[in-house]
C-alpha positions as CSV (number, residue, x, y, z in Angstrom):
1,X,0.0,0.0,0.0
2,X,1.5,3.2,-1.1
3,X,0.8,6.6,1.1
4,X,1.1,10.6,-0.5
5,X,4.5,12.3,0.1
6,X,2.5,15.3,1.5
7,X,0.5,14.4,4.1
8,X,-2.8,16.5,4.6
9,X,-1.4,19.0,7.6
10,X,1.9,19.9,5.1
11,X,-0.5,20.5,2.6
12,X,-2.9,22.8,4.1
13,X,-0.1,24.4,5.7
14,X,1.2,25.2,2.1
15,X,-2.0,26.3,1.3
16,X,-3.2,28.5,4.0
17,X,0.2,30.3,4.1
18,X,-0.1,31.3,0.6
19,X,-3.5,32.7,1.5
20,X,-2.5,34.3,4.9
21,X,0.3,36.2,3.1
22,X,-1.7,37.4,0.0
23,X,-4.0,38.8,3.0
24,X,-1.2,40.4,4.8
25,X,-0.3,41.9,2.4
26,X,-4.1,43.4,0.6
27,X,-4.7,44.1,4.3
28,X,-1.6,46.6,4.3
29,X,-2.3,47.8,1.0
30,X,-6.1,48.4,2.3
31,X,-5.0,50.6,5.3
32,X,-7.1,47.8,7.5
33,X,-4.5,47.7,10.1
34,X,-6.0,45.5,13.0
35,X,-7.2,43.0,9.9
36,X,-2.7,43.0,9.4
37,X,-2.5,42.3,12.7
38,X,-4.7,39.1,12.6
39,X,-3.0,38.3,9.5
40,X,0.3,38.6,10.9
41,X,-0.5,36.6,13.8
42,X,-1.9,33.9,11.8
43,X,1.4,34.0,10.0
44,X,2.9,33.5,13.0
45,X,0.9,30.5,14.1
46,X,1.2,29.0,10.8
47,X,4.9,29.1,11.1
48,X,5.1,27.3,14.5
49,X,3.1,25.1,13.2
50,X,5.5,24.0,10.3
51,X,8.8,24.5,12.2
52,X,7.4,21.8,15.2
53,X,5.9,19.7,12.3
54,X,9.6,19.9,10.4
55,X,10.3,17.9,13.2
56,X,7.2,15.6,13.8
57,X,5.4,15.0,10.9
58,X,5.5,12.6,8.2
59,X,8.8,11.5,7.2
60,X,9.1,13.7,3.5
61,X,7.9,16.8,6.1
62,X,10.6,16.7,8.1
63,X,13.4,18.9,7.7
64,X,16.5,16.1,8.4
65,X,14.5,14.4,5.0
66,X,15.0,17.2,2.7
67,X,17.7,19.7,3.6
68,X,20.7,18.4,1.4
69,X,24.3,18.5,2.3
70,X,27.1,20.4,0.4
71,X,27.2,17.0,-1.4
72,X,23.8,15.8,-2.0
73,X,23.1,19.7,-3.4
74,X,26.3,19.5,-5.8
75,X,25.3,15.7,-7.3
76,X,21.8,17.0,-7.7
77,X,23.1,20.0,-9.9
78,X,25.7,17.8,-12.1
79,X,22.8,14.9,-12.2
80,X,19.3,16.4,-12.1
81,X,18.8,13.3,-9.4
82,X,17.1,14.0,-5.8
83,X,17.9,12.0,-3.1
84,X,14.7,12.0,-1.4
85,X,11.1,12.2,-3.4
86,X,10.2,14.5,-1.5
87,X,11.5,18.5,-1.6
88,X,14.7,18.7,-4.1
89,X,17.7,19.9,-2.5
90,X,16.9,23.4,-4.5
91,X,13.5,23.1,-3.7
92,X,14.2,22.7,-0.2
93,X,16.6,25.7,0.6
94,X,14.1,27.3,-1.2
95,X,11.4,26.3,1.5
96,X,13.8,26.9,4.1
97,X,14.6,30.9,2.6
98,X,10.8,31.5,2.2
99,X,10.4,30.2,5.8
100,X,13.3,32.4,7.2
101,X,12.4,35.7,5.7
102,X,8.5,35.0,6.6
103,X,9.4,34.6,10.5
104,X,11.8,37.4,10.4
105,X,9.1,39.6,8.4
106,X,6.4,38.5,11.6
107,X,9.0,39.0,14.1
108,X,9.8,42.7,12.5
109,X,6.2,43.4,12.6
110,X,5.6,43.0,16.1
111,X,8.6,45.6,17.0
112,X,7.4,47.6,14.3
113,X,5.3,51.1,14.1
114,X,4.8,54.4,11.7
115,X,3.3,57.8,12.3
116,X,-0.4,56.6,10.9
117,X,-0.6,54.6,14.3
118,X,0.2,51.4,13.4
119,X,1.8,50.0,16.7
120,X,3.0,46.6,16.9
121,X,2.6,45.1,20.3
122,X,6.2,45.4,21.0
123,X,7.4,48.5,20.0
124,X,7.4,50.0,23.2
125,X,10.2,47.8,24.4
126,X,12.8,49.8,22.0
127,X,14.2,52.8,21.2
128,X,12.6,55.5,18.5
129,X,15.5,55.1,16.0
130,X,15.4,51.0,16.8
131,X,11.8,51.4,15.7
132,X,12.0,53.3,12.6
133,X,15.1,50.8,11.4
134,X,12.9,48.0,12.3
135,X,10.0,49.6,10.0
136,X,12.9,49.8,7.4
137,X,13.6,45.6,7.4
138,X,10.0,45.0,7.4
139,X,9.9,47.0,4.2
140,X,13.1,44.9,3.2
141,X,12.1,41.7,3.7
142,X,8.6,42.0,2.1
143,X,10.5,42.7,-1.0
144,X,12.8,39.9,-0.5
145,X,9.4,38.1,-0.1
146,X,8.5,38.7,-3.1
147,X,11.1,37.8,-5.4
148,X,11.5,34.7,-3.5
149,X,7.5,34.2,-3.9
150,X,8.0,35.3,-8.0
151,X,11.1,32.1,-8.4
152,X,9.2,29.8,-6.8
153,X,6.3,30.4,-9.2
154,X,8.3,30.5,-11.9
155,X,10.2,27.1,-11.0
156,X,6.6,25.4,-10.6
157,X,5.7,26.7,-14.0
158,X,8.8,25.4,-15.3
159,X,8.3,22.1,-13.4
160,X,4.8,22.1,-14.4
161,X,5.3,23.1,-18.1
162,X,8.6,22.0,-19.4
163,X,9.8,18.9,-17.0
164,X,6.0,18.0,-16.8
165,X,5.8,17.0,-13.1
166,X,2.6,18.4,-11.3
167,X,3.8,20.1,-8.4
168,X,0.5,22.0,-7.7
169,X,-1.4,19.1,-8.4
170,X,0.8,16.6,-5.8
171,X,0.6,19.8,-3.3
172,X,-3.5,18.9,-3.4
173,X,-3.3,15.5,-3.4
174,X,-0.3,14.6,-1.6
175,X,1.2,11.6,-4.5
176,X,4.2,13.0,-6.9
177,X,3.4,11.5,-10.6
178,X,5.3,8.0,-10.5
179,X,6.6,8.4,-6.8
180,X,5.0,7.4,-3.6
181,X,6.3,7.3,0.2
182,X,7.2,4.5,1.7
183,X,6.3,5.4,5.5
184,X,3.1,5.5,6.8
185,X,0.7,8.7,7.3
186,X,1.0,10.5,10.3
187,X,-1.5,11.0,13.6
188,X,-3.7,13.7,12.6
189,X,-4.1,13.5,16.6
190,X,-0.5,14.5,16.8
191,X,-0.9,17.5,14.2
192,X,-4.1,18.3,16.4
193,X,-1.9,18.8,19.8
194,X,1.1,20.4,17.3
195,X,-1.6,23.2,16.4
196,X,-3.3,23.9,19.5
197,X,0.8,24.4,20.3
198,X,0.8,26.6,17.9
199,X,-1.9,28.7,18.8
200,X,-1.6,28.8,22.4
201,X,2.2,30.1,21.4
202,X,0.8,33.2,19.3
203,X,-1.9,33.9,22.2
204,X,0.9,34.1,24.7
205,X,3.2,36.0,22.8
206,X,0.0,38.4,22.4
207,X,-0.7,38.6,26.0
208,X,2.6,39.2,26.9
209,X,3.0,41.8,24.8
210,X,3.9,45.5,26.9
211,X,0.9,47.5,27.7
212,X,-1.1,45.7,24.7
213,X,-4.8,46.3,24.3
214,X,-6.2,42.6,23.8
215,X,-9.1,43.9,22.7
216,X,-7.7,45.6,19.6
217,X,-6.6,42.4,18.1
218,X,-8.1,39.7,19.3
């Protein structure tokens, strides 16, 4: 009996991170800052979520399964061959990039604030000129965002169009055309408790925010 690569939680976390981000950023673009805030926060969650999982989930989720050594990256390169069916090694320090500059972008936005009164819960904690540089990274990495966000669409339409392997497709059913895992699906019981992990984190981190007015955003 075969099982998908992807199992369901990786997915939707693939998924619901595209949307949350999209919606961070038309919430910005809107001026609806408190709608940000949820978004951010959800961002937050989500990325919790997939940095416990990295570690828990299903073995083609986990992080030791797809990011490649020096060596495993340059025989990939010279032979077009992955060692895992999972993530390819450039595939994979592409996850790992996106997931980098995403916490760091969260993590900016909670120090951050600018003179239409958009106050993360944190900024109170630094200095003026700390705050405004922080503002300035948080501009950064949104543009590093997106040309990290425009290469990874452009490598799925080349996977999808020229090398013919349907990456959006196997990211909605979990099976890779002519691959399939070997180890079993995972607990959705265990992605449950990593979740409720995840959202109790975000809540506290919230709550423990500085003279932060709960009832603004949440």
């Amino acid at each position: 009996m075969h099982h998908p690569i992807w199992d369901l939680p990786t997915r939707l976390f693939h998924w619901l991170l595209a949307i949350t981000f999209g919606a961070s950023w038309l919430t910005h673009e809107l001026g609806e800052i408190e709608l940000h805030f949820y978004a951010g926060y959800t961002l937050l969650g989500l990325l919790i979520f997939r940095f416990l999982w990295g570690f828990v989930g299903s073995q083609h989720s986990r992080f030791s399964d797809f990011i490649p050594s020096l060596t495993q990256l340059l025989n990939y390169l010279r032979t077009g061959m992955s060692p895992t069916p999972g993530h390819n090694p450039l595939g994979a320090l592409s996850v790992i990039a996106l997931l980098t500059l995403l916490l760091a972008q969260v993590l900016t936005g909670l120090f951050n604030a600018d003179d239409e009164g958009s106050e993360g819960p944190y900024h109170n904690l630094l200095a003026a000129d700390w705050v405004d540089r922080i503002g300035e990274w948080h501009a950064l990495l949104f543009d590093g965002l997106l040309v990290l966000v425009g290469l990874h669409l452009l490598a799925i339409a080349y996977y999808q169009l020229v090398k013919k392997q349907g990456l959006t497709q196997a990211m909605l059913s979990g099976y890779k055309p002519q691959q399939n895992a070997k180890s079993p699906p995972v607990s959705h019981k265990r992605a449950l408790l990593v979740l409720a992990i995840s959202i109790a984190a975000v809540v506290v981190v919230v709550y423990l925010a500085p003279e932060v007015k709960t009832s603004r955003y949440f």
